[in-house]
C-alpha beads as a LAMMPS data file, in Angstrom:
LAMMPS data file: protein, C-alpha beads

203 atoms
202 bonds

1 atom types
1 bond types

-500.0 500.0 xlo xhi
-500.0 500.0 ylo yhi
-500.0 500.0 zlo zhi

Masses

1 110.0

Atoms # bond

1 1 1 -339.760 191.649 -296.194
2 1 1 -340.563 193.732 -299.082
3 1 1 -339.513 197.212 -300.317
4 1 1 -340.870 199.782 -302.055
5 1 1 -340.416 199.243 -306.034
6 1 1 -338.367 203.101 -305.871
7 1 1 -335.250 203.699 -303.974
8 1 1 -333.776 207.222 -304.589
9 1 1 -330.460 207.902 -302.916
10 1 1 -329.716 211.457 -301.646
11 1 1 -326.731 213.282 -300.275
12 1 1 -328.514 215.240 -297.281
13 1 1 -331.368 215.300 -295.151
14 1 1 -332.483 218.536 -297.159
15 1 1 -333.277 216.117 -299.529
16 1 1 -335.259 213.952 -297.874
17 1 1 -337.387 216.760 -296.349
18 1 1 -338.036 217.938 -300.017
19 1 1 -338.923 214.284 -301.482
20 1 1 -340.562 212.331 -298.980
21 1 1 -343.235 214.655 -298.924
22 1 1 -344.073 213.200 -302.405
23 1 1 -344.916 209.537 -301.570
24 1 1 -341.384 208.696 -301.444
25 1 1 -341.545 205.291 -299.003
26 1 1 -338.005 203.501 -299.204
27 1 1 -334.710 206.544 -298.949
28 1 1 -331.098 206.047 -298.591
29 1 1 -329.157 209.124 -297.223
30 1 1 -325.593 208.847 -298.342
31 1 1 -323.070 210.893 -297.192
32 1 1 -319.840 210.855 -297.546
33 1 1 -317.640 214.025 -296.422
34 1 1 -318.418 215.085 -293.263
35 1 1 -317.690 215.075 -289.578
36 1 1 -319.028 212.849 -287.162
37 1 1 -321.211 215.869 -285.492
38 1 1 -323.015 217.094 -288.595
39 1 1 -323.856 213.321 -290.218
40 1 1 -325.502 212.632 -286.676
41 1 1 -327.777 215.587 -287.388
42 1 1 -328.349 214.898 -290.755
43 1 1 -329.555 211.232 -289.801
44 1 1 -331.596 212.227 -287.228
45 1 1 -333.116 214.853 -288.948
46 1 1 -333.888 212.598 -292.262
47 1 1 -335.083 210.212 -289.379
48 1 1 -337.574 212.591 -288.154
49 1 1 -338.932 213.104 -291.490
50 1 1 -339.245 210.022 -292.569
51 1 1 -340.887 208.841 -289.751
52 1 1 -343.395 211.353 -290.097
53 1 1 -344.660 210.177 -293.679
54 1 1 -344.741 206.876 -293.185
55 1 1 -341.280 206.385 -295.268
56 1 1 -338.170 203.632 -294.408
57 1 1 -334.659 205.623 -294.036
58 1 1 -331.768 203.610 -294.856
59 1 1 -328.587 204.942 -294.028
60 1 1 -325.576 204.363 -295.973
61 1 1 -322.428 203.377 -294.344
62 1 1 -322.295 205.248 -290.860
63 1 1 -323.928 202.442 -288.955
64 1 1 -323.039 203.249 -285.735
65 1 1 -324.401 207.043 -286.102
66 1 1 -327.820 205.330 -287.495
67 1 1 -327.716 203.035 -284.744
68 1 1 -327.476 205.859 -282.167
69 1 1 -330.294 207.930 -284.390
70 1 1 -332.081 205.277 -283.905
71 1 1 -332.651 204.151 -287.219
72 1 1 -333.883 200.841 -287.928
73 1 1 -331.788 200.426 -291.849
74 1 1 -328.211 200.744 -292.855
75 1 1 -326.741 200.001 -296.262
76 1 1 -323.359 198.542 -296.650
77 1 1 -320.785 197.964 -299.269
78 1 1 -318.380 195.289 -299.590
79 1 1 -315.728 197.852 -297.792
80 1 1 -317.772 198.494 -294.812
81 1 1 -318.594 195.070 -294.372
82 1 1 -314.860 194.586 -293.447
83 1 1 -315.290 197.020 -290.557
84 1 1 -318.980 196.823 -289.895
85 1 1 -319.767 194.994 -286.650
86 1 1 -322.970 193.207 -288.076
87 1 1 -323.749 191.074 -284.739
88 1 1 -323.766 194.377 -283.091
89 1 1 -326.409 195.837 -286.067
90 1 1 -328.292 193.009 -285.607
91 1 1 -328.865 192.670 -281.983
92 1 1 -329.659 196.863 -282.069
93 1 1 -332.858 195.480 -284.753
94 1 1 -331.181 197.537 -287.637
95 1 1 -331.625 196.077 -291.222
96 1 1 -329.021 195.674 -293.334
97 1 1 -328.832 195.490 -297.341
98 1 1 -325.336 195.070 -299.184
99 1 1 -324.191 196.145 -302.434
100 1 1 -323.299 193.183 -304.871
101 1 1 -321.182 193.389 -308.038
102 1 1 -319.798 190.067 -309.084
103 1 1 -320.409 186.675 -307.960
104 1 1 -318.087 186.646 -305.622
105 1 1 -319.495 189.690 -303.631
106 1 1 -322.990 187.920 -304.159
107 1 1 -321.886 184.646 -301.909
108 1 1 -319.731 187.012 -299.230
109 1 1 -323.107 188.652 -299.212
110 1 1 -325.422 185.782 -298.839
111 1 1 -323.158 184.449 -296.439
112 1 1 -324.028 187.284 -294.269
113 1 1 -327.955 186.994 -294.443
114 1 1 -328.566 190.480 -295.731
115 1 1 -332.071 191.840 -295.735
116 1 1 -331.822 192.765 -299.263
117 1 1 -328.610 192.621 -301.888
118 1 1 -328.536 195.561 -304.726
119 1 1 -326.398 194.629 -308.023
120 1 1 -325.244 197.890 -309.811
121 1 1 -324.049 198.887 -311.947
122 1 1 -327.165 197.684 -314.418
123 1 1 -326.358 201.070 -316.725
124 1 1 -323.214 202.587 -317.209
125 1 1 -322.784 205.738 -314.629
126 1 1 -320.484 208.431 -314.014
127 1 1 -322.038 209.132 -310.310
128 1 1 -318.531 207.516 -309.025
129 1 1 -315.334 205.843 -310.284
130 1 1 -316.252 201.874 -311.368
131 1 1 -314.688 199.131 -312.077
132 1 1 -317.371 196.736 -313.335
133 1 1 -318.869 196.999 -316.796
134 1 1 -322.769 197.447 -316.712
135 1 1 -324.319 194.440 -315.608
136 1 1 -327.818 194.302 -318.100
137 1 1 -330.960 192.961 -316.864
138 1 1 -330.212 189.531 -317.634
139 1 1 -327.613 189.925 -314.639
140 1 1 -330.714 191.195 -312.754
141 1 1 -332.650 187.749 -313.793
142 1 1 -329.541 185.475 -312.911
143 1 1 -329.203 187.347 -309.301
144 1 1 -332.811 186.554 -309.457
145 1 1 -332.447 182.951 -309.353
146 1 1 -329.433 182.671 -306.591
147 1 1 -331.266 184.722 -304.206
148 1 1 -334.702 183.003 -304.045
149 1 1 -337.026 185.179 -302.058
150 1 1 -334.355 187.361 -300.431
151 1 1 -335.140 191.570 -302.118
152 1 1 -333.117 192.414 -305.128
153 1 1 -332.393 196.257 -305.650
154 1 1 -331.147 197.016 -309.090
155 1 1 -329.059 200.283 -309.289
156 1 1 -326.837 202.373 -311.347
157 1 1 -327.610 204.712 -314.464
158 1 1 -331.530 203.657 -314.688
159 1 1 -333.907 206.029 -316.211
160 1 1 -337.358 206.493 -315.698
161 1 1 -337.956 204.466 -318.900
162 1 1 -336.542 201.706 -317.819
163 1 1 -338.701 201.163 -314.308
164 1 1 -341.176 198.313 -316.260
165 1 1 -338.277 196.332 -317.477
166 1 1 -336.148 196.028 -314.609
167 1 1 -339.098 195.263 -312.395
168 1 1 -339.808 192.472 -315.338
169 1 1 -336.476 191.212 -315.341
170 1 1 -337.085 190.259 -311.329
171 1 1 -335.650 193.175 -309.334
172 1 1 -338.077 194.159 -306.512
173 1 1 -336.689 197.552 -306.434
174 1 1 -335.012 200.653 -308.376
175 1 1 -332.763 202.427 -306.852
176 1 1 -332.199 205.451 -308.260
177 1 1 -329.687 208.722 -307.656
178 1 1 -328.604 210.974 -310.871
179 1 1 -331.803 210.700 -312.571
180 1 1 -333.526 212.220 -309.539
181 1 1 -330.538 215.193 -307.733
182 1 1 -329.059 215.809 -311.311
183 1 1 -332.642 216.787 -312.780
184 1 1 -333.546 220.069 -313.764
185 1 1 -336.817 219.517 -312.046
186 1 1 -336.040 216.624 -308.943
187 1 1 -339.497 216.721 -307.931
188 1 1 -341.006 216.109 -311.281
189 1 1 -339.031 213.206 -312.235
190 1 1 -339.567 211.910 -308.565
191 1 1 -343.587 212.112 -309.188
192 1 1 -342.617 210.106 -312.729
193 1 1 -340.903 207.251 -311.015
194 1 1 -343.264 206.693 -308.161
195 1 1 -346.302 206.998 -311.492
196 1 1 -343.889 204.242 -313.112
197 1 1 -343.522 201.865 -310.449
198 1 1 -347.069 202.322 -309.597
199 1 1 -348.115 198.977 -311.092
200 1 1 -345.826 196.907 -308.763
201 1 1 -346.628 198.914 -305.651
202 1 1 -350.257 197.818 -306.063
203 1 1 -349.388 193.940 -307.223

Bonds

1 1 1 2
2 1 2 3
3 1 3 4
4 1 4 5
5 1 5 6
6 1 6 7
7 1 7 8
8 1 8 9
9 1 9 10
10 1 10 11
11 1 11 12
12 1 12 13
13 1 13 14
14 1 14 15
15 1 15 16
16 1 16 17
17 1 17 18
18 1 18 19
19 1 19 20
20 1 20 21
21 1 21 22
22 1 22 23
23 1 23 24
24 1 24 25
25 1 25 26
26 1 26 27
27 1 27 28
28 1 28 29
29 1 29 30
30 1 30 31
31 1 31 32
32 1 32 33
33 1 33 34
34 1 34 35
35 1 35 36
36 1 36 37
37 1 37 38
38 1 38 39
39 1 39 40
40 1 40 41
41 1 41 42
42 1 42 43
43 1 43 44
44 1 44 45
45 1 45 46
46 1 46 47
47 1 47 48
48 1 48 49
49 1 49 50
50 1 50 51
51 1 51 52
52 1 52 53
53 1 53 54
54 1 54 55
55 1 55 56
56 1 56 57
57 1 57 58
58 1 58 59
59 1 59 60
60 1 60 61
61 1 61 62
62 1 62 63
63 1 63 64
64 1 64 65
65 1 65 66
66 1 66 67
67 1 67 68
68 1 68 69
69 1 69 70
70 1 70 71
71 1 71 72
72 1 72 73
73 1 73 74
74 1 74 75
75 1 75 76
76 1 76 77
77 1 77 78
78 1 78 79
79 1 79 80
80 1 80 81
81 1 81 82
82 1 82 83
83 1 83 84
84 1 84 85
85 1 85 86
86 1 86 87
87 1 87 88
88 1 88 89
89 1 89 90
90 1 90 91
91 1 91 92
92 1 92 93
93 1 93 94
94 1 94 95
95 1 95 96
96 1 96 97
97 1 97 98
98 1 98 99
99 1 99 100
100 1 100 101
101 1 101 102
102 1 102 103
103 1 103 104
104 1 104 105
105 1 105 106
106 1 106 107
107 1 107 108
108 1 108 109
109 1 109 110
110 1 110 111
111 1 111 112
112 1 112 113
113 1 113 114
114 1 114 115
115 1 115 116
116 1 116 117
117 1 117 118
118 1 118 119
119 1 119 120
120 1 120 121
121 1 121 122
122 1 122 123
123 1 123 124
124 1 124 125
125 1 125 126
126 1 126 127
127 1 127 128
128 1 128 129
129 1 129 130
130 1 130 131
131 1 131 132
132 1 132 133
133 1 133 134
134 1 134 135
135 1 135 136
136 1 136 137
137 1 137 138
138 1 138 139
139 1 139 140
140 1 140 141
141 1 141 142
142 1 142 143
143 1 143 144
144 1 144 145
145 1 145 146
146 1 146 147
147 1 147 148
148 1 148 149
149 1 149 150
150 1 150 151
151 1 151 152
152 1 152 153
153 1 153 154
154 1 154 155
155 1 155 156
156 1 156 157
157 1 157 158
158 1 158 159
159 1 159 160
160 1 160 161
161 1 161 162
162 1 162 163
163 1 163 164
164 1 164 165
165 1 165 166
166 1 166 167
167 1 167 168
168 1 168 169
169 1 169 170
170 1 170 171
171 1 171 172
172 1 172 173
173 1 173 174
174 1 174 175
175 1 175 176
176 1 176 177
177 1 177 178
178 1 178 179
179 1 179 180
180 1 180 181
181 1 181 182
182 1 182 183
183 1 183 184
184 1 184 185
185 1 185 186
186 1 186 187
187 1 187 188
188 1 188 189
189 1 189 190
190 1 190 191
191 1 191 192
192 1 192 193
193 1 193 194
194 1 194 195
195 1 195 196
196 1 196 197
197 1 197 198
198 1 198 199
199 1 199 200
200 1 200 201
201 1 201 202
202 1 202 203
């Protein structure tokens, strides 16, 4: 399998509707505060979209809601994977990536045949509370080499600037959330990143 070289990760399906339009081909919608009624219609909604430009929707966490949206994607941290029932994603057809952080997280991960594993934090970022320094992309070449073939997403505090180097250091794919919702202009920088990982989407 192989992703798209740019990830962004967005916090509703307004989102979506306003960046997929762009070329946008690979999305995670992560929410994380709301009932069980309006996720389902955020999903499905950020389903619709993204079906209609050609674009893959991951969804973070709420499997079972993507399962029932029918999405085909779910991302899942090490948390969830203690309550996720991944023989149940599986047999629905539903993808699965899985954040990594250290190397132990990296072997539960592999253990569970992901689709993809993401390593983060590569910058430091103050999206969310961590408790892992910032990896650097020689973490990014060293999850390289345990993972073979298997897609690599690099994430947390990446800049446009950095797109050619973390591609270089042997991530497949950026993913990418302040630098793209904290913007003054979202749709700008999204046009940037999708012009800066241009050169891989073509390879």
């Amino acid at each position: 399998m192989r992703l798209d070289p740019f990830y962004p990760i967005v916090d509703s399906a307004g989102w979506v509707a306003r960046l997929v339009p762009l070329g946008v081909k690979l999305i995670q919608l992560r929410i994380k505060d709301a009932d069980e009624t309006a996720l389902f219609f955020e999903i499905d909604r950020a389903r619709r979209v993204c079906e209609g430009h050609g674009c893959t929707l991951v969804v973070n966490d709420h499997w079972r809601l993507a399962i029932g949206a029918g999405c085909d994607f779910v991302h899942l941290g090490q948390e969830d994977l203690d309550e996720a029932d991944l023989d149940l994603i599986r047999s629905s057809g539903t993808r699965i990536g899985i954040s990594t952080h250290d190397e132990a997280e990296l072997d539960r991960a592999l253990s569970l045949r992901p689709d993809y594993v993401a390593l983060g934090p590569i910058r430091r970022t103050t999206l969310k509370p961590m408790r892992w320094e910032p990896q650097g992309f020689e973490r990014i070449g060293e999850w390289r080499r345990r993972i073979g073939d298997l897609p690599l997403v690099a994430i947390g505090g990446l800049k446009v600037d950095d797109a050619s180097d973390v591609l270089s250091a042997g991530a497949d794919c950026i993913a990418v959330v302040s630098d793209i919702i904290a913007n003054d202009d979202p749709l700008a920088r999204t046009r940037e990143w999708l012009a800066a990982t241009q050169f891989r989407r073509l390879s």
